[in-house]
C-alpha positions in Angstrom: 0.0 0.0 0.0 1.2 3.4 -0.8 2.1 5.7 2.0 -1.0 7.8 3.4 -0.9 11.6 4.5 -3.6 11.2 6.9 -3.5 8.2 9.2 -6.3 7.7 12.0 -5.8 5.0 14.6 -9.1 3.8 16.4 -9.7 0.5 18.5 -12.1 -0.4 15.6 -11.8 -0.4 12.3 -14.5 1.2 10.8 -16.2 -1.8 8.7 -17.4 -4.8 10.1 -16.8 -8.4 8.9 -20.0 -10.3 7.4 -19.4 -14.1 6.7 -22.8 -14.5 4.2 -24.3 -18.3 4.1 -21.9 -19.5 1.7 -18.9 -18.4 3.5 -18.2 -15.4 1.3 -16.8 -12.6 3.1 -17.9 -9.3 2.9 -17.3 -6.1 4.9 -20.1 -3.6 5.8 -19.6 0.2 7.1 -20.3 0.5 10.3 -22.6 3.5 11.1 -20.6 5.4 13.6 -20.3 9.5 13.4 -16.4 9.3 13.2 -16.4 7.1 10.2 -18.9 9.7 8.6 -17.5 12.5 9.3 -13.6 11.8 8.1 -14.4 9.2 5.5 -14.5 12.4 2.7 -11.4 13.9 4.0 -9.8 10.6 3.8 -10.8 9.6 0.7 -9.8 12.8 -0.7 -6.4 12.9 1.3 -5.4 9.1 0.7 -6.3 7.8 4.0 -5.5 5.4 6.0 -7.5 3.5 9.0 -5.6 1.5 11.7 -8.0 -1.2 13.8 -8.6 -4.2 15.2 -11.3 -6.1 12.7 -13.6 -6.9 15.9 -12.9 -10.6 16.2 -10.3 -12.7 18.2 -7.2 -13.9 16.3 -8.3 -12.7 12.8 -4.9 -11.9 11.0 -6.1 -10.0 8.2 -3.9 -8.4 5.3 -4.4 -5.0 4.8 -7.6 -3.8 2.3 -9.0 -1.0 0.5 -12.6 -0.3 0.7 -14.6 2.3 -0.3 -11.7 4.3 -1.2 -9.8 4.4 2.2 -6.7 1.5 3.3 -7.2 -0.3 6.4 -5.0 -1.8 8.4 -6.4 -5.1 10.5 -4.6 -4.9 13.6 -4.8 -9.0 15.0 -5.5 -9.4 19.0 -5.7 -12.7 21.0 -8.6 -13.7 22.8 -6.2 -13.5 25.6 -5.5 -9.6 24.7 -9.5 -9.0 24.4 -9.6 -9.9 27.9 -6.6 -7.9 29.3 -6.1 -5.1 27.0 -9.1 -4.2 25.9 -12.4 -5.8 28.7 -9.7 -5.4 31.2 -7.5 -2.8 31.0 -9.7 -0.3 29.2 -12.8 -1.1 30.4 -12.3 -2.4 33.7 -9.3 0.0 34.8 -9.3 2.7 32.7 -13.7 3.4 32.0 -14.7 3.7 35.5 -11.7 5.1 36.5 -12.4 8.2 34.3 -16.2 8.1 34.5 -15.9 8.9 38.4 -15.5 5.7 40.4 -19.2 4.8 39.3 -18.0 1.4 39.7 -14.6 0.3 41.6 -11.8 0.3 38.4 -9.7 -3.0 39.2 -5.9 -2.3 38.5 -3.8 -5.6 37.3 -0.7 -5.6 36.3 -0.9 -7.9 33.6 -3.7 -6.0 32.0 -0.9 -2.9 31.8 1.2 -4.9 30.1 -0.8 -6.4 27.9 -2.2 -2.3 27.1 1.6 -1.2 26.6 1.9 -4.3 24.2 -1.4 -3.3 22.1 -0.6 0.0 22.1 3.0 -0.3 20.8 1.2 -2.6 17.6 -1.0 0.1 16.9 1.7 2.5 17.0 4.1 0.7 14.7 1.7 -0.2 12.0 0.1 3.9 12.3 4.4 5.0 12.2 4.4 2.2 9.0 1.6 3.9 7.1 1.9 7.6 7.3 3.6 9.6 4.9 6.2 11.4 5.6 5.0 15.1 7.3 2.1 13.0 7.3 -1.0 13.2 9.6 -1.7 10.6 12.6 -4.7 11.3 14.2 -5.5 8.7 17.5 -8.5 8.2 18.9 -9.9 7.2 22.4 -8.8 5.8 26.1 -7.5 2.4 24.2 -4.9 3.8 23.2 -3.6 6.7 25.0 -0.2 5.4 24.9 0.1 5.3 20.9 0.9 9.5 20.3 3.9 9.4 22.5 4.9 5.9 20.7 4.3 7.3 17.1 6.5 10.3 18.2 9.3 8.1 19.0 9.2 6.2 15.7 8.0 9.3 13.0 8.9 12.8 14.5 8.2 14.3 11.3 4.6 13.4 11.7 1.8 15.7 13.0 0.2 13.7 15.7 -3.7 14.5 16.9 -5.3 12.5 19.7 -8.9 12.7 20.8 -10.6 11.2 24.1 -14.0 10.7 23.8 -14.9 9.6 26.7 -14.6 12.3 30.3 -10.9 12.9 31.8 -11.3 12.9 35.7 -10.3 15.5 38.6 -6.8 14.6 39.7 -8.0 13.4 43.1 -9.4 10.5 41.0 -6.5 10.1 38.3 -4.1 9.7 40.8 -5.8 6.3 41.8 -4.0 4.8 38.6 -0.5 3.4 39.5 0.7 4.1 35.9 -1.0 7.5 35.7 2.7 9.5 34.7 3.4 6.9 31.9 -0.7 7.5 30.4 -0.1 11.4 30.9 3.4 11.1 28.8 1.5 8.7 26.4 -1.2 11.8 25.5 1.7 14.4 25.5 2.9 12.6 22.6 0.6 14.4 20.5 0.7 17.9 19.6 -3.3 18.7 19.7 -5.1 16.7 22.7 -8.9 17.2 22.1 -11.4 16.7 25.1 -15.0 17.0 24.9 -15.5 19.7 27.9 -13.6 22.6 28.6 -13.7 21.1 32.5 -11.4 17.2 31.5 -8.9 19.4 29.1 -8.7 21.4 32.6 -8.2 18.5 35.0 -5.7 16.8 32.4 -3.7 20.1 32.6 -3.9 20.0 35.9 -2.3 16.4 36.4 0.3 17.5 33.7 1.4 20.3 36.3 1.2 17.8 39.2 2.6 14.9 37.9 5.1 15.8 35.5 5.6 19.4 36.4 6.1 20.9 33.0 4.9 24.5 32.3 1.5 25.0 31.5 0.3 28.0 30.4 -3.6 28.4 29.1 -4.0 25.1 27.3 -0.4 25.0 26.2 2.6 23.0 27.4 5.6 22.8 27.0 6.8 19.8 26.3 10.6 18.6 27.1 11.9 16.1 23.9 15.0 14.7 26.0 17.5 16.2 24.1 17.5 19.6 26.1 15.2 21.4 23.8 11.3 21.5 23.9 8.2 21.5 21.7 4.5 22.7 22.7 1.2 20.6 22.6 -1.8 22.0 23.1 -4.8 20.3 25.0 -8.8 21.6 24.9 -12.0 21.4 24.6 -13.6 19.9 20.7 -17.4 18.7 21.7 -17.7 16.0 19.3 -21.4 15.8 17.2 -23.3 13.9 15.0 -23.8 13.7 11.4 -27.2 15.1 11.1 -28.2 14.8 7.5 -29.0 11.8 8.1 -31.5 12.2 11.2 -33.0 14.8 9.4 -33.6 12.6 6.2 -35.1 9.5 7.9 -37.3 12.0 10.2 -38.9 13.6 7.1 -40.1 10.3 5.4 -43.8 8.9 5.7 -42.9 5.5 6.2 -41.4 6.6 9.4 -43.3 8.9 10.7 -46.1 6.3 10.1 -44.1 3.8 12.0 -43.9 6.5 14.3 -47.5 6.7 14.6 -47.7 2.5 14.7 -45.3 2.4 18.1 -47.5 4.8 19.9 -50.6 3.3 19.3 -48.8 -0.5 20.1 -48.6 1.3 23.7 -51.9 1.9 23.9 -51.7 5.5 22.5 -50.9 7.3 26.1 -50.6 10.8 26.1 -47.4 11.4 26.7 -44.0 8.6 26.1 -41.1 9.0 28.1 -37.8 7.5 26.1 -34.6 6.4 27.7 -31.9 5.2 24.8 -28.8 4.0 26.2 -26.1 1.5 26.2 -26.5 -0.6 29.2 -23.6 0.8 31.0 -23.2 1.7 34.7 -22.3 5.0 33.8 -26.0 5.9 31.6 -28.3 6.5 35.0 -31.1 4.1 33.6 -31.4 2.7 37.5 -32.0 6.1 38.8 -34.8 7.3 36.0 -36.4 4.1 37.0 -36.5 5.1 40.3 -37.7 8.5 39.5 -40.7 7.0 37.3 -41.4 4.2 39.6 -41.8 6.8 42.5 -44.4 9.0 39.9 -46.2 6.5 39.6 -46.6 5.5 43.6 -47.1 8.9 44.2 -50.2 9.0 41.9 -48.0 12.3 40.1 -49.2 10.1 36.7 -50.6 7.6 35.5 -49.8 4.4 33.2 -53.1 5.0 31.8 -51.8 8.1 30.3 -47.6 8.2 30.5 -45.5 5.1 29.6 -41.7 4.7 29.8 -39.9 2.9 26.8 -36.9 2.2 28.0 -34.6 0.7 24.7 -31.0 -0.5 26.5 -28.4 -2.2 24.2 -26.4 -4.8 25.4 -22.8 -4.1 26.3 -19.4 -5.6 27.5 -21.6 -8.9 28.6 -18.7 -10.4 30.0 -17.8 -8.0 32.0 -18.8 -8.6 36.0 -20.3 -5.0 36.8 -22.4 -5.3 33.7 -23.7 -9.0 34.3 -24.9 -7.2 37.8 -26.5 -4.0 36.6 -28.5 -6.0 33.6 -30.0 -7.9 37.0 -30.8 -5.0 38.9 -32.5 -3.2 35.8 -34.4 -6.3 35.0 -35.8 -6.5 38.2 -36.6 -3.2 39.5 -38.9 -3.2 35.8 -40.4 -6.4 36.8 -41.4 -4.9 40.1 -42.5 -1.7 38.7 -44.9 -3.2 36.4 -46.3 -5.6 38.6 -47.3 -3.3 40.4 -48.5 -0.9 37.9 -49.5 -2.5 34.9 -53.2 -3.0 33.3 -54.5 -4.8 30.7 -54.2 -2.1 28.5 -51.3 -0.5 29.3 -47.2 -1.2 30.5 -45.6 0.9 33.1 -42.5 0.2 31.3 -41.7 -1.2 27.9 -37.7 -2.6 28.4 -36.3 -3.4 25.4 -32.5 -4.9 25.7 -31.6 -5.2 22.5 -29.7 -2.9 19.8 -32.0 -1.6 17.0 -31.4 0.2 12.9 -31.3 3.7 12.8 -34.8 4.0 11.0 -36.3 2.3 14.1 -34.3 4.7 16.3 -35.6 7.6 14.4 -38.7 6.6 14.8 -38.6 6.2 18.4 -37.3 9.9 18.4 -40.4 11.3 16.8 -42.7 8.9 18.7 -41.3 10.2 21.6 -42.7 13.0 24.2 -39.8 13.5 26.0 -36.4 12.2 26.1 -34.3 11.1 29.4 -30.8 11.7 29.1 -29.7 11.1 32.5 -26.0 9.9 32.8 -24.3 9.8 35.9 -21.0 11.0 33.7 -20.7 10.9 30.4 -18.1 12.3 27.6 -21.2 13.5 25.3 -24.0 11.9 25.1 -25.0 11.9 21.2 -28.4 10.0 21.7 -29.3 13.9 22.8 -28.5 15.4 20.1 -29.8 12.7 17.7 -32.9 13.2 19.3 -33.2 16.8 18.7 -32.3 16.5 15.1 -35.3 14.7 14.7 -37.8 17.2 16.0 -38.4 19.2 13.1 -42.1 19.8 14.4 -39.9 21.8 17.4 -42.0 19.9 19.6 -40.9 17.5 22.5 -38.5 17.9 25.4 -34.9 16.7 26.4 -34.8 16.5 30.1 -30.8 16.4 30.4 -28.3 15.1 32.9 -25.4 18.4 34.0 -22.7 15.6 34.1 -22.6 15.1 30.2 -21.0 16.7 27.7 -23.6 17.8 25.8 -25.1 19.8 28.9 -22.7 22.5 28.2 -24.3 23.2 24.7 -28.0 21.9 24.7 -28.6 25.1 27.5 -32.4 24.8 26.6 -32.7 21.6 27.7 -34.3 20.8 31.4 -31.0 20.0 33.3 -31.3 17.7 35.9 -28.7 16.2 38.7 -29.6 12.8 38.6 -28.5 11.7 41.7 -31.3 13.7 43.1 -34.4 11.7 42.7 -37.0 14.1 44.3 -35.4 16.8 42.0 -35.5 13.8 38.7 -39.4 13.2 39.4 -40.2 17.3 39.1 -38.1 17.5 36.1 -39.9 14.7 34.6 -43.1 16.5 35.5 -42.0 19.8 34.2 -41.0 18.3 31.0 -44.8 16.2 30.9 -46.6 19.1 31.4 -44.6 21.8 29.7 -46.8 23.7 27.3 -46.6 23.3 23.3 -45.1 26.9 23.1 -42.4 26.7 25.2 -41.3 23.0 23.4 -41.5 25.1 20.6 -39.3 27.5 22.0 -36.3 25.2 23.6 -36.4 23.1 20.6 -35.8 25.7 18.0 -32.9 26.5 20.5 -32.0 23.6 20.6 -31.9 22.0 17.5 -30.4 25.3 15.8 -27.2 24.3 18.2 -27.0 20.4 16.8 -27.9 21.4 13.1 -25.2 24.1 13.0 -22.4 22.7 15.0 -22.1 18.6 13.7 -20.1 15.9 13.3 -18.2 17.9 10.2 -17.7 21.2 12.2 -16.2 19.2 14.8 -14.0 17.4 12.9 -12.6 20.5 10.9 -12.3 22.6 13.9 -9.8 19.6 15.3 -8.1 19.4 12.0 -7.6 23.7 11.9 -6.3 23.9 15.6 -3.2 20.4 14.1 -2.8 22.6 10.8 -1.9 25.6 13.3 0.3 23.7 15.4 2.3 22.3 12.2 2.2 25.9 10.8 4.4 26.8 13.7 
């Protein structure tokens, strides 16, 4: 393959792997926002994607499809289990999203994420051009920047962490916290989705290595006596909303739109939580909330039900065996107690469904529960306000996501206060049709002119300035 100026390294490729009945092998773009939103540039560019191919042991040659190279990156079942369900997401994922869960720390998962990471790194150092672009993405792989450095420092190296950065009190936890915060200084632009985890990562940069920050610059010792800068700051990530916006305007789904209400029983109002079932996403405490509503007498399944659509996740991982328990149950219980013939409390759906049903759900949908306990983002938000092109509905958001700091109109709740859930819920039930109107076209006129595209161009200017130096 011919060397590529623009190199990005993710933990997934962006195509999955489809074996069809007759064992022909095909590969299918997966329908994520990052692959949308550099797959132009790439293509344009000569571009190059570094991944694993999403199954264990798969040693794959590298491909060209669609116009873009992709490199297969093989792992073990052994490294799935330390690197990437143990390391990653057992270590590093609760670690960062607050304790929500105890992170376990094992020194043979480290290992096995230095080993990973230095593969990614060599075969991202193998691809790029020289003066080339490397751009890393997410907690996987927070060691690969400083590793590129090491073996291309010609190239320009962006990294981007999707997911929150925690306060220091927190980040110290990690025994290997100064080798992570060397890994990320590797690159020269370190993107974050809040102002607030760019701040606490410059804040264990001062701490922990003691190198100069000033503003969201520092300066960056190279060994050799001399120095370079990197910069690290906020670059809310978004979502491609073409298209949301196309699916939301076609009959067929507005008619299946029309088909899930009345399956419910036509209520008056649905309440929609869309998450994946993760520990971090607050689905026990809105449960909680509307279980408590409905005790109370504040409404009534005769006129409000909760559809509740949870995707499974990381199934082999303990906390999540647990939590898929706990949610199960507490909706047993709740519609035991509340159910009638005609109607369900709450409709819990674990299972992952196409984008046209999801759109659907969006405009069926009265208001939406976005109620993470932490969370980098949250997209589901914003896909649900580009859907609402009627500017009707209500986002009842959580303060500790991402998208909080943009989507100002939406009814911000702390959802670790119950009694202070349950009255947002009600505010958002029985807010009037003008002032929907009002937040929405807020709302949406955030989403619709700052996506996925803006995002990833405003990331691209600030590595452009940096190499300009």
């Amino acid at each position: 393959m011919p060397a590529a100026e623009f190199v990005v390294v993710a933990n997934r490729l962006p195509v999955d792997r489809i074996i069809g009945p007759g064992g022909e092998e095909e590969w299918r773009t997966s329908p994520g926002g990052l692959v949308a939103a550099l797959e132009p540039m790439m293509r344009h560019a000569h571009g190059a994607w570094v991944g694993w191919p999403g199954q264990a042991g798969l040693e794959l040659e590298p491909l060209e499809i669609n116009g873009i190279d992709l490199i297969p990156i093989a792992l073990s079942a052994e490294e799935i289990a330390d690197y990437y369900e143990g390391f990653a997401n057992d270590t590093i994922w609760p670690l960062y999203h607050d304790v929500i869960a105890p992170p376990q720390y094992h020194r043979e998962w480290w290992d096995a994420y230095v080993r990973v990471n230095r593969r990614f790194a060599e075969a991202a150092a193998a691809a790029a051009a020289p003066e080339g672009t490397v751009w890393v993405h997410d907690y996987q792989l927070q060691l690969v920047p400083q590793m590129v450095r090491e073996l291309r420092p010609d190239v320009t190296i962006g990294y981007f962490h999707h997911i929150p950065f925690p306060a220091h009190g927190l980040y110290a936890q990690l025994p290997w916290r100064d080798q992570v915060l060397t890994g990320l200084l590797g690159a020269d632009v370190i993107g974050f989705q809040r102002a607030q985890d760019a701040t606490y990562f410059l804040q264990a940069v001062r701490r922990r290595l003691k190198y100069e920050v000033k503003g969201s610059a520092v300066t960056v010792p190279d060994g050799d006596g001399g120095s370079r800068t990197a910069v690290a700051r906020a670059f809310p990530i978004s979502i491609d909303t073409a298209p949301y916006l196309e699916l939301a305007a076609r009959p067929e789904v507005q008619a299946r739109a029309a088909e899930i209400r009345a399956s419910l029983g036509n209520p008056s109002k649905i309440l929609l939580g869309v998450d994946r079932l993760d520990y971090t996403k607050g689905i026990r405490h809105r449960i909680k909330a509307y279980g408590e509503l409905l005790e109370d007498g504040r409404l009534d399944v005769e006129d409000v039900t909760f559809v509740q659509v949870a995707s499974p996740s990381r199934e082999r991982v303990d906390a999540y065996v647990h939590l898929r328990d706990e949610i199960e149950l507490a909706v047993g219980r709740i519609n035991g107690d509340h159910d009638t013939m005609g109607h369900t409390a709450i409709r819990y759906l674990h299972q992952g469904y196409p984008r046209e049903e999801m759109v659907a759900l969006y405009l069926a949908a009265d208001v939406m529960l976005v109620t993470a306990l932490r969370d980098g983002m949250n997209l589901v938000a914003k896909e649900y306000v580009a859907t609402r092109a009627d500017n009707r509905g209500v986002l009842v958001l959580s303060e500790f996501t991402g998208a909080a700091d943009e989507l100002r109109q939406a009814v911000r709740v702390n959802p670790h206060d119950i009694a202070g859930l349950k009255d947002a819920i009600m505010t958002a039930v029985e807010m009037p049709g003008a002032e929907q109107s009002k937040r929405m076209r807020s709302l949406r006129r955030r989403v619709l002119e700052n996506d996925v595209d803006a995002w990833s161009s405003s990331f691209l200017a600030a590595l452009a300035e940096v190499r300009g130096r």
